[in-house]
N, C-alpha and C positions, 0 to 999 in steps of 0.2 A: 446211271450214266456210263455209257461202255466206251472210253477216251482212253482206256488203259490196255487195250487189248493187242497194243500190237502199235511200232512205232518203224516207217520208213522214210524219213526225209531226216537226212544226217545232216548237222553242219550246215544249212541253213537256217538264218529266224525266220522268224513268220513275217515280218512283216519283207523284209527279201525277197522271200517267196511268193507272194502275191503282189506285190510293186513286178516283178520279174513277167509275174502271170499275164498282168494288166498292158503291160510292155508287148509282149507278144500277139497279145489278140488285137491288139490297133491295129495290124499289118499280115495277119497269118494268113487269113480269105478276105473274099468278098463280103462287104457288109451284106446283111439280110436287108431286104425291105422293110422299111418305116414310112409311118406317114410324119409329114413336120405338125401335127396337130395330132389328139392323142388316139391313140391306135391300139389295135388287139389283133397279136400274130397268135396263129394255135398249130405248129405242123409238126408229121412225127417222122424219125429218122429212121433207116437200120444203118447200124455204123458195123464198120469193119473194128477188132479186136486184135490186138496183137498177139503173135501165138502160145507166149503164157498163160492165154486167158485171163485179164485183168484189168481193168479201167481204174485209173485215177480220176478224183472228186474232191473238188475246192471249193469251199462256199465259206464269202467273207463279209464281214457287215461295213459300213461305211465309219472311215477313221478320222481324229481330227488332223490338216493337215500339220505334217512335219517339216519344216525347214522351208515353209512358205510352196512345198510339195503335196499334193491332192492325195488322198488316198481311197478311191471308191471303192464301194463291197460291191462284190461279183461272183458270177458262178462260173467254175471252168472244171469240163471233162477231156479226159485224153486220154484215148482209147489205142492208139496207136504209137509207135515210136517212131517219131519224124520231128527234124532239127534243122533249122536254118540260122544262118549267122545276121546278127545285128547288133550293131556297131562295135564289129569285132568278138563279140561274143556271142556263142554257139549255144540258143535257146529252144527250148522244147515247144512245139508247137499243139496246140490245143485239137480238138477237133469240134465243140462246140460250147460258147462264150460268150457271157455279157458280161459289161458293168454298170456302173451309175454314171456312165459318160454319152455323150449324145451320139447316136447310129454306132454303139459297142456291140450287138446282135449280130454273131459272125458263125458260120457255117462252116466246114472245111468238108468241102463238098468231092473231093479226091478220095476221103473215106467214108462220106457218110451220104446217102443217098435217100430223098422223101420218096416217104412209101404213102397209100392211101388206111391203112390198119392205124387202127386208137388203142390206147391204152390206157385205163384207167386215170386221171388227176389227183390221186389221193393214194393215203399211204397204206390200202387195204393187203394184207399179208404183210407189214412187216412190226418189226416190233416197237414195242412203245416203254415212255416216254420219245417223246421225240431229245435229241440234240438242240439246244438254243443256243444261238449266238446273237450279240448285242455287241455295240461300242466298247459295252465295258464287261461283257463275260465270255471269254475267250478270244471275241475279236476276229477267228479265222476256226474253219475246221476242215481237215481232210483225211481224206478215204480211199484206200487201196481194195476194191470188191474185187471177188473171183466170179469169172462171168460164161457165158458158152461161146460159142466161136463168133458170132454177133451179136450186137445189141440193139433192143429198138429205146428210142430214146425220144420223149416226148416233150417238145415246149409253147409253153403260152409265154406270150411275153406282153404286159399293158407298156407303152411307154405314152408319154410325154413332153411333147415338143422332141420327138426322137431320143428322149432318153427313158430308158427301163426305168419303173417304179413300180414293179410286180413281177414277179413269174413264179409260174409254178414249173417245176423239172421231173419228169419220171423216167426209171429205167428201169426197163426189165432184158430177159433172153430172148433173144429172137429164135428159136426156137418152138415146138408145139404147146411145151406146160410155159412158157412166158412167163418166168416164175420174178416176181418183182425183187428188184437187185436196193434202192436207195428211191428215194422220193425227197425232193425240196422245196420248200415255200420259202419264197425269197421276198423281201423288200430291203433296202438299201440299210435299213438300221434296226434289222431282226431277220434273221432266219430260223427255220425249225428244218433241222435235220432228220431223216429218219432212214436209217441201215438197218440190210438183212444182215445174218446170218456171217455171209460169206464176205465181209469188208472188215477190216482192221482200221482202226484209225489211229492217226500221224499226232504228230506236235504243231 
């Protein structure tokens, strides 16, 4: 398990962090298309990168709620630095996002543009074991990848009367060697993680 390698999210908890995440992506874009009966989206992205070269990667499983407060597992990437204010407070905005809430499948289509090019669904090139997270082992994971100047970014999403109950996530470089950056298999109360090389992960 490589969870030690490297720690960027100071001073927030986890669960902050991703009640914060879930916060954000209600309102960041436009929802993606769902049907209200169940449905399978598969498009792939190039996203713009910010000029450190680096994308943030959140992937969280579903919690029990707190304080009579929901807490769904979700996937969130943010490849960009861009912030808008709500309800007075100045939150990072995502660039592409679900959760386990109904029409949560959101785009930020400002950075990130569908291309017609596929990229693999599976975690080929990168290393293994995967990352698991569950209710009760870990609960959240994230990931700071060093990446080229874009990225293509891949999603299937099954949902559910318009809510996600599956996705698979890929990322690689948009560049010629496309060299695979992180891969996700998500359901609401399991995911498997799997990072190259060039990601560090958080708390």
């Amino acid at each position: 398990m490589r969870r030690g390698r490297g720690i960027w999210i100071v001073g927030l908890p986890a669960a902050a962090l991703v009640a914060a995440a879930v916060g954000v992506h209600a309102s960041a874009a436009a929802p993606a298309r769902t049907a209200t009966s169940a449905s399978t989206t598969d498009n792939t992205y190039s996203c713009r990168v910010r000029r450190q070269h680096y994308v943030d990667l959140i992937a969280s499983a579903t919690l029990p709620p707190v304080e009579n407060r929901q807490q769904p597992g979700g996937l969130f990437l943010t490849s960009v630095q861009k912030t808008r204010t709500q309800g007075g407070v100045s939150v990072t905005v995502t660039q592409v996002s679900l959760s386990e809430r109904k029409n949560s499948v959101r785009i930020d289509t400002s950075a990130c543009r569908r291309v017609k090019r596929r990229i693999p669904l599976k975690p080929k090139g990168l290393p293994g074991p995967p990352i698991v997270v569950t209710p009760t082992l870990f609960g959240h994971d994230s990931e700071r990848c060093g990446t080229s100047g874009r990225v293509l970014v891949r999603l299937r999403v099954e949902t559910t009367k318009s809510i996600p109950s599956h996705a698979l996530l890929a990322i690689r470089n948009d560049n010629a060697k496309q060299r695979p950056i992180a891969f996700y298999n998500w359901i609401p109360r399991k995911v498997k993680v799997y990072i190259g090389n060039s990601c560090a992960s958080g708390s």
